[in-house]
FIPA-268492 format. One record per residue (C-alpha): y, x, z. Coordinates in Angstrom, 2 decimals, padded with zeros to 5 digits, m for minus. Layout:
% residues N
pt c2=Y	c1=X	c3=Z
...
***
This chain:
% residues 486
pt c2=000.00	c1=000.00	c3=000.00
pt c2=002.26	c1=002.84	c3=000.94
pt c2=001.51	c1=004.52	c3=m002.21
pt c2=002.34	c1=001.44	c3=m004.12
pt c2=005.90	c1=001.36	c3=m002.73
pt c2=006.36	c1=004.63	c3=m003.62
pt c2=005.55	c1=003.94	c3=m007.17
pt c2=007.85	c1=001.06	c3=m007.30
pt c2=010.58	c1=002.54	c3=m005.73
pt c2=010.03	c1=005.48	c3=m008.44
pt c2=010.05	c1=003.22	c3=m011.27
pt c2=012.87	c1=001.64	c3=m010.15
pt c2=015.12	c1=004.76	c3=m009.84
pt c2=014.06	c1=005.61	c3=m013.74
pt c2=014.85	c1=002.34	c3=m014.71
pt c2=018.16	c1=002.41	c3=m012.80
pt c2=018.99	c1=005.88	c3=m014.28
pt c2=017.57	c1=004.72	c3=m017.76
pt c2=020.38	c1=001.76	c3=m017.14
pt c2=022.98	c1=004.18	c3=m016.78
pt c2=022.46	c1=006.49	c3=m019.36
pt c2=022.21	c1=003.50	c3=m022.05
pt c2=025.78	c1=002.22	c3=m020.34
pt c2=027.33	c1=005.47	c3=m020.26
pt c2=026.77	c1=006.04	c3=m024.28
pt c2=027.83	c1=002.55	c3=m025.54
pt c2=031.53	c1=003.70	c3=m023.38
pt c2=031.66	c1=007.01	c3=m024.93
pt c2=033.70	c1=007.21	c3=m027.88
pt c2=031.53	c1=008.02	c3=m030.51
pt c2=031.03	c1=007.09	c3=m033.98
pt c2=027.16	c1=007.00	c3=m034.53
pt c2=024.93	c1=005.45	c3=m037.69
pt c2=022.09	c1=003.70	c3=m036.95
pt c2=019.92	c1=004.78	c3=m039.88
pt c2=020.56	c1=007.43	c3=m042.57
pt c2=020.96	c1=004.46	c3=m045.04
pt c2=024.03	c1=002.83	c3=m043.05
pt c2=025.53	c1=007.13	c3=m043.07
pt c2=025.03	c1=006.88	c3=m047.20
pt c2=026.56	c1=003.78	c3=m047.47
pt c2=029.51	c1=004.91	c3=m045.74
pt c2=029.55	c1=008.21	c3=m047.69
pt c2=029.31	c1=006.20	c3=m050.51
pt c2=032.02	c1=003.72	c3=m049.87
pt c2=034.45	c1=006.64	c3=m049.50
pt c2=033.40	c1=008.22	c3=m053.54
pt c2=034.40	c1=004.79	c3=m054.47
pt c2=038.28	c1=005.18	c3=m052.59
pt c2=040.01	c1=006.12	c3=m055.90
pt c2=041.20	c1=008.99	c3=m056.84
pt c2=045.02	c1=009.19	c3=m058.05
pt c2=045.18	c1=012.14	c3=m059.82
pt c2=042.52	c1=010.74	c3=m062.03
pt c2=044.85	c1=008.29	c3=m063.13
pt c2=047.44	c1=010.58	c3=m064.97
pt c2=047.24	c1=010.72	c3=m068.73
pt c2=045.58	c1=014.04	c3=m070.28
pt c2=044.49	c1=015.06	c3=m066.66
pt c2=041.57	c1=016.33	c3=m066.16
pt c2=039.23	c1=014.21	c3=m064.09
pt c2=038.08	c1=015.44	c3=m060.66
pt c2=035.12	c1=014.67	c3=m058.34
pt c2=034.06	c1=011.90	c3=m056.40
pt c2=034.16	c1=012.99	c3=m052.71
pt c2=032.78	c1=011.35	c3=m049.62
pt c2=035.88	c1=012.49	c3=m047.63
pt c2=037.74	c1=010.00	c3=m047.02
pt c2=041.07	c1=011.76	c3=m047.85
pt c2=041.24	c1=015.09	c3=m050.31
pt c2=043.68	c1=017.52	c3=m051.81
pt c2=043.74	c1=020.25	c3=m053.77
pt c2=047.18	c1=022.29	c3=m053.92
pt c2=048.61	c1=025.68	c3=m055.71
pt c2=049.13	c1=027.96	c3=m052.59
pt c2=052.31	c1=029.41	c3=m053.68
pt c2=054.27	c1=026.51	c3=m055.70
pt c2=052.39	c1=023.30	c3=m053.96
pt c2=051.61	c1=021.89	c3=m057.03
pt c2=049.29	c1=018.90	c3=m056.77
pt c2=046.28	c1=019.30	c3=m058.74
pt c2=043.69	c1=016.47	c3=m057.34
pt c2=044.42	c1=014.09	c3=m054.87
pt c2=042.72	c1=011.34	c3=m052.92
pt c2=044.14	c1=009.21	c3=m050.41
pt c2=046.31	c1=011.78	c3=m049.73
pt c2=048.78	c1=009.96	c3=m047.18
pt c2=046.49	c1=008.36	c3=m045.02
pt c2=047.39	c1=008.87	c3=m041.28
pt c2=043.66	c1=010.31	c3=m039.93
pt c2=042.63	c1=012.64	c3=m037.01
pt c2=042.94	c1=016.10	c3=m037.76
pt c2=040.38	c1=017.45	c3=m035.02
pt c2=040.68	c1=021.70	c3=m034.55
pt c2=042.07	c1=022.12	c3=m038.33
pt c2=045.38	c1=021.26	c3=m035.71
pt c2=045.25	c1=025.44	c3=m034.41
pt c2=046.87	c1=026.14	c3=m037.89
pt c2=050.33	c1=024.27	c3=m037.10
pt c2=049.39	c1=026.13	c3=m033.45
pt c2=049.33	c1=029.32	c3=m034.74
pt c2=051.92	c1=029.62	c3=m037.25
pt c2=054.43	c1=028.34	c3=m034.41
pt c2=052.90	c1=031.22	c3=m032.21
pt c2=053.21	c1=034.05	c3=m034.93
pt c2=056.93	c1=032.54	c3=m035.51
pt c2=058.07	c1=032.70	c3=m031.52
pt c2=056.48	c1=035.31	c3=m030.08
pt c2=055.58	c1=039.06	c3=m030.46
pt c2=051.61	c1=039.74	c3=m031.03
pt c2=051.86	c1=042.11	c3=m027.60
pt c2=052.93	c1=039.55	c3=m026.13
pt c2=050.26	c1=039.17	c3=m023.21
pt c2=049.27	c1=035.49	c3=m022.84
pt c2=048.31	c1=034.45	c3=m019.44
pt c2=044.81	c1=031.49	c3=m019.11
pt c2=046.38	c1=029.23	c3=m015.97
pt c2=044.02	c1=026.57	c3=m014.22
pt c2=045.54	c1=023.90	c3=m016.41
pt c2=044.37	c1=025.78	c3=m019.83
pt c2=041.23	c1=026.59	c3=m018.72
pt c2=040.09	c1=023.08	c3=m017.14
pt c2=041.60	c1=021.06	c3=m019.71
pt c2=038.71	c1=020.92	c3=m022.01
pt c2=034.64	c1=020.03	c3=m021.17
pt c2=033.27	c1=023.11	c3=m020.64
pt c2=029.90	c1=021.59	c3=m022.04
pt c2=030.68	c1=019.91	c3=m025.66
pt c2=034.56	c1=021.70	c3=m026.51
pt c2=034.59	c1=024.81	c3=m028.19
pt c2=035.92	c1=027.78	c3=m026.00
pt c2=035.76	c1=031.66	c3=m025.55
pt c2=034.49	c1=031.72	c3=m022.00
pt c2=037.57	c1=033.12	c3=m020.04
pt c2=038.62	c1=032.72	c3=m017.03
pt c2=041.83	c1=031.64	c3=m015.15
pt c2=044.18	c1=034.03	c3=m014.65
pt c2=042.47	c1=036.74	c3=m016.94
pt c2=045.65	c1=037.50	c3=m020.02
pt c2=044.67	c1=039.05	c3=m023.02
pt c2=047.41	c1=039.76	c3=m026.17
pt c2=049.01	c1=037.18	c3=m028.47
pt c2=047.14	c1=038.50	c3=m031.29
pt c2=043.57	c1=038.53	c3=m029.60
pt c2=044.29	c1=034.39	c3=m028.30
pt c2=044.59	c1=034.03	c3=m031.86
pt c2=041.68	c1=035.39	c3=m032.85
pt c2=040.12	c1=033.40	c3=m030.18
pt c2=041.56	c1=030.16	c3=m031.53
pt c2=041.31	c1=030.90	c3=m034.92
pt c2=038.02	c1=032.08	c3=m035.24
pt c2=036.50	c1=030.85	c3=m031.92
pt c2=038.09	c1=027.34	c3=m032.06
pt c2=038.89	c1=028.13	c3=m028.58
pt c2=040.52	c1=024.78	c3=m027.56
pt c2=041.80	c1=026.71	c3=m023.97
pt c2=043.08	c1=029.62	c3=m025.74
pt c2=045.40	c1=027.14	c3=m028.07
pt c2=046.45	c1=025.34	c3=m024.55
pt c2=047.32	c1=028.68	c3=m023.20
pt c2=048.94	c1=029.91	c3=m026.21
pt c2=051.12	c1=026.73	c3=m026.41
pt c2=052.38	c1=027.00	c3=m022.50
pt c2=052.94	c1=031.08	c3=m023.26
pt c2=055.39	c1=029.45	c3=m026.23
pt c2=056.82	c1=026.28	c3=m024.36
pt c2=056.08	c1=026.51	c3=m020.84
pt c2=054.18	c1=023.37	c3=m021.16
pt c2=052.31	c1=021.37	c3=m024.03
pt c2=054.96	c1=018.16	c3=m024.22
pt c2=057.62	c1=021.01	c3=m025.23
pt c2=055.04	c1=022.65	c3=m027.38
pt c2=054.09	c1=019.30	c3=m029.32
pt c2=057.87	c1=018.87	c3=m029.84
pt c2=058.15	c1=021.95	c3=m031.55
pt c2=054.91	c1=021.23	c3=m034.16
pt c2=056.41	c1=017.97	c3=m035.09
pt c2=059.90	c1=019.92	c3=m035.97
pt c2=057.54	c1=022.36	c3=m037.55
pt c2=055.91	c1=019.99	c3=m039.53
pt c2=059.16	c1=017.80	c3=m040.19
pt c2=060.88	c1=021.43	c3=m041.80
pt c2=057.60	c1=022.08	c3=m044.30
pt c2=057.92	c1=018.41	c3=m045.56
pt c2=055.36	c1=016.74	c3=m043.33
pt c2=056.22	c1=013.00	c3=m043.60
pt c2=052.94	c1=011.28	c3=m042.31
pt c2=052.78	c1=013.14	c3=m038.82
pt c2=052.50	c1=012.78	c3=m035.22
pt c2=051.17	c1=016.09	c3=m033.31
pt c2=050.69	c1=015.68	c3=m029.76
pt c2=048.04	c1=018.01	c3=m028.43
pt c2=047.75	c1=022.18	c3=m030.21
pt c2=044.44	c1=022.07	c3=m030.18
pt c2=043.13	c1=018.55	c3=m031.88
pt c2=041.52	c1=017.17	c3=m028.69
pt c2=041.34	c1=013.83	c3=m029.79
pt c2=044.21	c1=011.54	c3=m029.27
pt c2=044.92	c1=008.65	c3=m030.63
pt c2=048.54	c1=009.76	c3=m031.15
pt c2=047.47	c1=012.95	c3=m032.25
pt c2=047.47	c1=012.55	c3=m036.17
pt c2=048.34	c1=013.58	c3=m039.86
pt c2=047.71	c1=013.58	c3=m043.48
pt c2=045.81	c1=015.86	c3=m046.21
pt c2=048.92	c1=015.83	c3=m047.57
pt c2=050.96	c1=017.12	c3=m044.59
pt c2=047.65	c1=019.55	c3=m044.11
pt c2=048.18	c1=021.06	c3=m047.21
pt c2=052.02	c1=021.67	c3=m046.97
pt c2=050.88	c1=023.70	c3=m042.87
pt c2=048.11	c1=025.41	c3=m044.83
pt c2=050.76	c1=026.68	c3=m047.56
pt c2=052.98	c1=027.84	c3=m045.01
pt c2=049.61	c1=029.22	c3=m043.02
pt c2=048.06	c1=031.18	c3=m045.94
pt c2=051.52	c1=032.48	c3=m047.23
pt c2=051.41	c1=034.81	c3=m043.81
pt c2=048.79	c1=037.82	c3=m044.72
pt c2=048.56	c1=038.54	c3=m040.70
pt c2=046.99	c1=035.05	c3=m039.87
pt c2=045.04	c1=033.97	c3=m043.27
pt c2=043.16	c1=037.50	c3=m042.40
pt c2=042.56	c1=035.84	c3=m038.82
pt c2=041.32	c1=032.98	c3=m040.47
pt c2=038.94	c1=034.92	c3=m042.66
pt c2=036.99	c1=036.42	c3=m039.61
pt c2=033.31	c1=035.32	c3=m039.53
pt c2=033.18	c1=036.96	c3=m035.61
pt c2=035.79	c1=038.53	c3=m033.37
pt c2=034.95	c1=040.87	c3=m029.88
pt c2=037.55	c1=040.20	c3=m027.26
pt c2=038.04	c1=044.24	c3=m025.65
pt c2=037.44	c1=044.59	c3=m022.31
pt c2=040.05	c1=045.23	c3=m020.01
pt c2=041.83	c1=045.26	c3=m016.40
pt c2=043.43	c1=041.89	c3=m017.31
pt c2=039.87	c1=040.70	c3=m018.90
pt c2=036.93	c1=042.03	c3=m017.67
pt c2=034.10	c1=040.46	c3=m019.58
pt c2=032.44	c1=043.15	c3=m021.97
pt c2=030.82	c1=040.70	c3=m023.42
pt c2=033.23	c1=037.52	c3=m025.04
pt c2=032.35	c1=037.55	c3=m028.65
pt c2=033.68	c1=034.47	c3=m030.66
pt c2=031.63	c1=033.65	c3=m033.95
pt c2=033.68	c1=031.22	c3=m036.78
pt c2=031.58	c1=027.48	c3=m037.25
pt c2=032.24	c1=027.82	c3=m041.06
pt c2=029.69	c1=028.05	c3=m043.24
pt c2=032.07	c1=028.95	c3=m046.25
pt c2=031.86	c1=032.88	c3=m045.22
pt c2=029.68	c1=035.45	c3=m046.88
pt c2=026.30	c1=035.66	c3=m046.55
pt c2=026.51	c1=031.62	c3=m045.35
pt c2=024.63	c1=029.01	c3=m046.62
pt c2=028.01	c1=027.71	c3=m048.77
pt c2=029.32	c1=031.01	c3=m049.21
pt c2=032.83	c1=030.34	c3=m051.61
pt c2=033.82	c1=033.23	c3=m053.71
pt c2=037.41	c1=034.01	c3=m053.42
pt c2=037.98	c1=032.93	c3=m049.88
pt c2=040.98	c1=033.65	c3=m048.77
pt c2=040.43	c1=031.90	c3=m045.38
pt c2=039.04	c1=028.48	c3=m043.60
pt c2=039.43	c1=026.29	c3=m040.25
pt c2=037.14	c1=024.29	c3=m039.90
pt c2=037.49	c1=020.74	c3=m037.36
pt c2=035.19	c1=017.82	c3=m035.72
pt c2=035.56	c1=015.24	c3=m033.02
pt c2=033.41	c1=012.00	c3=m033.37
pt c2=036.10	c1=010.10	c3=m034.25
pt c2=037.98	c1=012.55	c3=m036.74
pt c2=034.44	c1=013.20	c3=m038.36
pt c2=034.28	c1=016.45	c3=m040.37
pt c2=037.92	c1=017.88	c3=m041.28
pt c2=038.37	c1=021.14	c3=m043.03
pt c2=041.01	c1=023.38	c3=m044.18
pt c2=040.62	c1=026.27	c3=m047.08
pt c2=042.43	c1=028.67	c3=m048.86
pt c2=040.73	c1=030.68	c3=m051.99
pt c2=041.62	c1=032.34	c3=m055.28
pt c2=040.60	c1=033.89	c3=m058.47
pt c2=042.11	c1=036.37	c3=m060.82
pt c2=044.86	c1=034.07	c3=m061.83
pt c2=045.64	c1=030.85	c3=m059.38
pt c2=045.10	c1=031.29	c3=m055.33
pt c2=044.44	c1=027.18	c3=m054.55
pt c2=044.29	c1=024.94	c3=m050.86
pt c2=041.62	c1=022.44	c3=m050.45
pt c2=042.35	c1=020.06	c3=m047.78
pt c2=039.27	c1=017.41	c3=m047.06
pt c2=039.44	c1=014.24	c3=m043.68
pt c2=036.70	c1=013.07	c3=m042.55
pt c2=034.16	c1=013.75	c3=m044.05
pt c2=030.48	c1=013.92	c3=m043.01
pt c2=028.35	c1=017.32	c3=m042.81
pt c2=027.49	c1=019.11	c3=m045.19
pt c2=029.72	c1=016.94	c3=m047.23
pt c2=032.89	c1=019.16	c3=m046.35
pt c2=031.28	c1=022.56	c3=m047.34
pt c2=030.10	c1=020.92	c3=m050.72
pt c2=032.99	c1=018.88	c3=m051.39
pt c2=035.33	c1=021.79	c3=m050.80
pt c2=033.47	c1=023.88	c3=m053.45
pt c2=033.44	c1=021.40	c3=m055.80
pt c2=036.88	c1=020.86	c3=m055.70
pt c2=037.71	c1=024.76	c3=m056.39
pt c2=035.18	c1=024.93	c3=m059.64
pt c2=037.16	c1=022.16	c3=m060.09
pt c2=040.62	c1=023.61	c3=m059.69
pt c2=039.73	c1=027.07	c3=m061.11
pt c2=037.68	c1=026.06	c3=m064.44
pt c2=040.14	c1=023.32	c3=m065.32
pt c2=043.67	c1=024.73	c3=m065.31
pt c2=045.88	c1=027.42	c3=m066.24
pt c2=049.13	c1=029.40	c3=m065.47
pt c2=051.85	c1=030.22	c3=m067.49
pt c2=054.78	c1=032.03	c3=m066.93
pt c2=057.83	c1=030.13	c3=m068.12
pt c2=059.95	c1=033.58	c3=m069.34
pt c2=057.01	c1=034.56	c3=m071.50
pt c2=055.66	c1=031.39	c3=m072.99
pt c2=058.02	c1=028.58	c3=m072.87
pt c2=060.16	c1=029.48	c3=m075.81
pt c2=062.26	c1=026.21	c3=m075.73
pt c2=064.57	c1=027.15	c3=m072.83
pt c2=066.83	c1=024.31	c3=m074.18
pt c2=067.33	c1=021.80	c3=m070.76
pt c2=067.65	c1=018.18	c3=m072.32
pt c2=070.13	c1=017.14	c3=m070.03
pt c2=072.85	c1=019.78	c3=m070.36
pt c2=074.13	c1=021.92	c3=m073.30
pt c2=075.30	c1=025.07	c3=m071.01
pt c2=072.09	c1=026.55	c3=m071.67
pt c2=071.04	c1=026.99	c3=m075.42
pt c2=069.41	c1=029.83	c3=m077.39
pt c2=070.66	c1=028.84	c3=m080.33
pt c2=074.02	c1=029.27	c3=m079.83
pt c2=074.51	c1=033.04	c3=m079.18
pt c2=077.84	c1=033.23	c3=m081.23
pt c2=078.31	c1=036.78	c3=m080.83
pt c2=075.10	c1=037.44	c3=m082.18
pt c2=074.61	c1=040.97	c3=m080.51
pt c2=076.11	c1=039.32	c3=m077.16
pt c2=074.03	c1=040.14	c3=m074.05
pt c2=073.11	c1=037.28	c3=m072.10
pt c2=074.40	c1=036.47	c3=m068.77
pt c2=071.18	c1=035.07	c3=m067.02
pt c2=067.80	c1=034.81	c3=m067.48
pt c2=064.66	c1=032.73	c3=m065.99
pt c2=062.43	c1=034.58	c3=m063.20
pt c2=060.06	c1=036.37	c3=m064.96
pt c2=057.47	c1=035.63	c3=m061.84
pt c2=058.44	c1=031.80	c3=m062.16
pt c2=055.06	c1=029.47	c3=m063.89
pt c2=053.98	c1=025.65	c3=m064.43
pt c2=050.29	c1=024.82	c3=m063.55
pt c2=048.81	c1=022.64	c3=m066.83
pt c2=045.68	c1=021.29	c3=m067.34
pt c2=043.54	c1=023.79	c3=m070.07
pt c2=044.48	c1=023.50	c3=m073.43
pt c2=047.77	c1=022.00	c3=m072.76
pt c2=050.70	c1=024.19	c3=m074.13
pt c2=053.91	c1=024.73	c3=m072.35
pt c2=055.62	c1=022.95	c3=m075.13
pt c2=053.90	c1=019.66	c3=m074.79
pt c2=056.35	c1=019.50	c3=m071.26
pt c2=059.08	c1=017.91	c3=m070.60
pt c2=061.85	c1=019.66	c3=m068.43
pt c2=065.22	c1=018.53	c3=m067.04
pt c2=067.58	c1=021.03	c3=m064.99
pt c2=068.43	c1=020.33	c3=m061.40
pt c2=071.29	c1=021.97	c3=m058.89
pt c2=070.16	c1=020.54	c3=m055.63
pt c2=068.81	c1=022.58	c3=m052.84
pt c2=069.18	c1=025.89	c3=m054.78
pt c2=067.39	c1=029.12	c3=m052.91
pt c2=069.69	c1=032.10	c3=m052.76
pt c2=070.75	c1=033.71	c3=m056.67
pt c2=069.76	c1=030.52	c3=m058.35
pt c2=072.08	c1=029.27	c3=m060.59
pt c2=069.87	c1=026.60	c3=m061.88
pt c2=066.18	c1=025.21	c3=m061.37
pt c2=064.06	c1=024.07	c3=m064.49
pt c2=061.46	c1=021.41	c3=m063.01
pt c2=058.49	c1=021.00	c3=m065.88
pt c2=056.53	c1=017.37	c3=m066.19
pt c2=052.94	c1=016.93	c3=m067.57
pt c2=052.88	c1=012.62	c3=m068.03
pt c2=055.27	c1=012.19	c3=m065.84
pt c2=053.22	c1=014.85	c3=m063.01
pt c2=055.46	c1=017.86	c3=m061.57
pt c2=053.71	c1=021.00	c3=m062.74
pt c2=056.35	c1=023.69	c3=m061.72
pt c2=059.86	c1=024.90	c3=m062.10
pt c2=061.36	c1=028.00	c3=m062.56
pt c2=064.66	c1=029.46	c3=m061.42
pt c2=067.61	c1=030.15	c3=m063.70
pt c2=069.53	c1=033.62	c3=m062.17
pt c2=072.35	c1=036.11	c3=m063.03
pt c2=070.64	c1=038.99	c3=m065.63
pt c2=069.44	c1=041.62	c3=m063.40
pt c2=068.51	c1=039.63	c3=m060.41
pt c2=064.82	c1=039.02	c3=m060.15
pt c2=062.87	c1=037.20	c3=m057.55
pt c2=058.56	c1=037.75	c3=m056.98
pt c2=058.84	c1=034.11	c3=m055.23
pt c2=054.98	c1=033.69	c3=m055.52
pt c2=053.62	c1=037.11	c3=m054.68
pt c2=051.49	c1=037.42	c3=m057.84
pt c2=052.02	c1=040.44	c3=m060.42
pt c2=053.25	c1=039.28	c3=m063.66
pt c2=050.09	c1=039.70	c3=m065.79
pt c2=051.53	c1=037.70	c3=m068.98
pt c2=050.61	c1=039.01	c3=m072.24
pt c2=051.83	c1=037.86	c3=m075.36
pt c2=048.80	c1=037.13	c3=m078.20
pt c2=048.69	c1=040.83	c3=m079.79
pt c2=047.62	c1=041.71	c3=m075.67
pt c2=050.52	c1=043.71	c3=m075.10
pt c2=053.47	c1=043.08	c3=m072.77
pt c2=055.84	c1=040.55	c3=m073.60
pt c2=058.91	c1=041.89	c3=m075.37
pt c2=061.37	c1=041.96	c3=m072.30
pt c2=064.18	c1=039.77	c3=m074.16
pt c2=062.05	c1=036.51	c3=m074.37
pt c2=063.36	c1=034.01	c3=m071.93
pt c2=067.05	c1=035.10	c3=m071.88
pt c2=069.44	c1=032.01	c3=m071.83
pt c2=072.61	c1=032.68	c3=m073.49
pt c2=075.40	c1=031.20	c3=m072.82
pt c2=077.13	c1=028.35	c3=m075.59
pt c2=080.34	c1=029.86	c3=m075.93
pt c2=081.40	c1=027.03	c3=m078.16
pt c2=080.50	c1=024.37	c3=m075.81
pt c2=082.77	c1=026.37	c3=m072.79
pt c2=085.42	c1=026.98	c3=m074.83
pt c2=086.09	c1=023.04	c3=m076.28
pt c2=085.89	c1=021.92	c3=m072.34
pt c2=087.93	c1=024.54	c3=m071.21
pt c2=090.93	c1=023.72	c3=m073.92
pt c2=089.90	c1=020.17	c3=m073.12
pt c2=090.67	c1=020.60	c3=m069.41
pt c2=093.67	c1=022.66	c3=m069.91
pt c2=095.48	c1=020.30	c3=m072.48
pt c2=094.85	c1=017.29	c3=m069.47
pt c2=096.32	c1=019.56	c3=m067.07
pt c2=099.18	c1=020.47	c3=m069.28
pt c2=099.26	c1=016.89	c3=m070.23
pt c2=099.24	c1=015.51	c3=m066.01
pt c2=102.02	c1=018.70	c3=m065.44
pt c2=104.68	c1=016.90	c3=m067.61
pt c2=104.11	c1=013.63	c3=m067.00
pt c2=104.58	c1=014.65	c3=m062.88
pt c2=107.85	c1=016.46	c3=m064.25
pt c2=108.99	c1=013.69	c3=m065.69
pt c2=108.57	c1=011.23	c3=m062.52
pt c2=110.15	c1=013.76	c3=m060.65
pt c2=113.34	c1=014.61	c3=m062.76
pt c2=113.89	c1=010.29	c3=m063.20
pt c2=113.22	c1=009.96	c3=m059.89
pt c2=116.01	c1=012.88	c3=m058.91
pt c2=118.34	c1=011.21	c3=m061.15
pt c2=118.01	c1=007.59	c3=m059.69
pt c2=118.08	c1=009.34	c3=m055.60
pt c2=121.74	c1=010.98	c3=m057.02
pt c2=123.25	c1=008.02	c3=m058.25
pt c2=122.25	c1=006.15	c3=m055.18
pt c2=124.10	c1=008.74	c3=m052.82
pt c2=127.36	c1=008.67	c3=m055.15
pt c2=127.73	c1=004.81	c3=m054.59
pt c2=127.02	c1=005.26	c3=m050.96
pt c2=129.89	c1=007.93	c3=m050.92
pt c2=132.39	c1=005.54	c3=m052.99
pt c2=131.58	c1=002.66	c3=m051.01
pt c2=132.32	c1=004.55	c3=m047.48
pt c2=134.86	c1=007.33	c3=m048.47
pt c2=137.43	c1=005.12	c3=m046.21
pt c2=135.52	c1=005.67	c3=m042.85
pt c2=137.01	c1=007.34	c3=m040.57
pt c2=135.95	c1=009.56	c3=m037.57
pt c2=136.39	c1=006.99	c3=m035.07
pt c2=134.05	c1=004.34	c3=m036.71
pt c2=131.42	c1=006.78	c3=m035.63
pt c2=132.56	c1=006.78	c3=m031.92
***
């Protein structure tokens, strides 16, 4: 009898702990799929979201992805090349550290030592969250925190990094959404700096893209983010011999989705953010960002690399001083090659010879259109030349005094005309219409002759009329005498 009480007492304690665990998982936030058939059918629902870039005429048409939002960008002009769903607001996850660490690498000096307080350390689950195992109190430099957050997705080391930078993470979030709001982010809300899941933590694969082109044009931190493992050195301040952070993406060498070209990766996940990854890679001509939101596994890694065969095998780049030979803007007649009335004049500007449009292959420069713009000029621009593909931005290139010349994009100038030499240095000059300036400027100087006499002529009649008026004051009052005035 006694052992029978025993039993039931045991089988209700498993039952009772059974009870708990079942409770405890239907209150956890977590996105789960009953079968693998209800997983395809979401995957599949998200190849049918359209794709907009598809839609453009003469465009070459991209992959079906099961991310719900994807983007593929040039790196150095931000030149949309595919794009999905780009502006839907969605949970970034850890793909967040980028924002974290170009704010870092912008405010502080890599010495700088960076100190892991109680709140940094316990403010992630030590069980599930990705960290680099140090303790509170320990400081290690800037640059190594980095590494630990970049490589490690160490979600304490961006929480200490952020309080080293702000003093606190509500100042810190303040400065990643001005951050964000100065690159053109327009579909943001950044609250935590390392992507623990908030539900007013969020952002766009478009906004993604425009961090990641900021994030990838600094050399120190896209060769942080191309790190497969990272050995934090033993010190006085940090005494473990033995922290060693290894990167989650399987886009590295030797991987099982290795990507050629890879310029550098971040990789993100929470259960409710799904699959998010960030990636930067380039061939011998076009260095591209891939930007892909919740996705589901492996489905980032393959999506990713379809979109680069994509990007690479499907477009072109061509320097607008070598190939464009045009350089007539169809809204203004200042700048004209035809109209060099000197003949052996040298011209007095030029187009920046490392300046190039992004068109779909086989499409020729001259099947553009172009217009000329003067708004939000860098510094020596005299003039930007924006190019359209139907009706799609594909590039622009700066108009500048002779003699001024600009690498904007970081590439060497590798343009070739057809015999394979070097293109003769004089193509792309823009002369200017000496006709056209002189008829406006005898235009504008006859009106101002013109408005000069008719003011002198208002002013001698009304001199005149003020003279007679005093006279027949004077006759009227020459009687008055001294004591009127008393």
């Amino acid at each position: 009898m006694i052992y029978f009480k025993s039993m039931k007492k045991t089988a209700k304690t498993i039952l009772s702990i059974f009870i708990s665990f079942i409770m405890l998982v239907s209150i956890l936030p977590f996105k789960a799929y009953a079968t693998e058939a209800d997983l395809d059918a979401v995957i599949e629902e998200r190849k049918n979201i359209p794709v907009e870039s598809n839609m453009i005429t003469g465009w070459p048409v991209g992959p079906k992805t099961g991310a719900q939002s994807a983007i593929l960008i040039d790196a150095n002009t931000g030149i949309v090349l595919y794009s999905k769903n780009i502006h839907e607001k969605l949970y970034p996850a850890s793909i967040t550290k980028i924002l974290t660490a170009l704010i870092a690498y912008e405010n502080c000096d890599m010495n700088d030592m960076v100190t892991f307080s109680y709140n940094a350390v316990s403010s992630i689950d030590w069980r599930y969250d990705a960290n680099m195992g140090i303790n509170a109190g320990d400081s290690i430099p800037m640059e190594q925190a980095l590494y630990g957050m970049l490589v490690g997705s160490a979600n304490e080391a961006a929480y200490a990094i952020a309080e080293h930078v702000s003093g606190n993470i509500e100042d810190f979030a303040v400065l990643m959404n001005t951050k964000a709001r100065e690159l053109g982010c327009t579909d943001s809300h950044f609250v935590t700096p390392n992507g623990i899941h908030d539900e007013d933590h969020y952002t766009s694969a478009h906004d993604m893209a425009l961090i990641a082109k900021a994030f990838f044009a600094n050399d120190f931190l896209a060769n942080i983010s191309r790190t497969s493992s990272y050995q934090v050195p033993q010190t006085s301040t940090q005494p473990n011999d033995n922290m060693i952070v290894y990167a989650k993406s399987k886009l590295f060498p030797g991987k099982e989705y290795t990507l050629d070209g890879l310029v550098g990766t971040k990789t993100g996940y929470t259960d409710s953010a799904r699959q998010t990854l960030v990636t930067c890679a380039e061939n011998d001509s076009l260095r591209l960002i891939c930007v892909v939101m919740k996705e589901e596994a492996p489905g980032q890694y393959t999506d990713t690399i379809d979109l680069f065969n994509y990007g690479f095998s499907n477009f072109t780049c061509y320097t607008v001083a070598d190939k464009d030979s045009r350089y007539t803007i169809s809204t203004s007649n200042l700048f004209d090659t035809q109209n060099d009335i000197f003949g052996s004049s040298k011209p007095i500007l030029d187009i920046n010879s490392q300046d190039y449009i992004i068109l779909p292959v086989g499409v020729e420069p001259e099947q553009t259109e172009s217009d000329i713009s003067y708004d939000d000029l860098k510094d020596n621009e005299i003039a930007r030349i924006n190019y359209y593909y139907s009706g799609t931005f594909v590039g622009s290139a700066s108009v500048m005094p002779i003699g001024i010349l600009k690498n904007t994009h970081g590439f060497e100038d590798s343009s070739l005309d057809d015999t394979g030499n070097e293109a003769d240095e004089d193509d792309g000059y823009i002369f200017v219409d000496i006709t056209w300036i002189l008829v406006r400027v005898l235009g504008v100087t006859a009106l101002l002759t013109l408005l000069f006499i008719l003011v002198s002529l208002f002013k001698g009649r009304h001199k005149r009329k003020k003279t007679n008026t005093n006279k027949k004051f004077n006759y009227k009052n020459k009687n008055l005498k001294w004591k009127h005035f008393r």
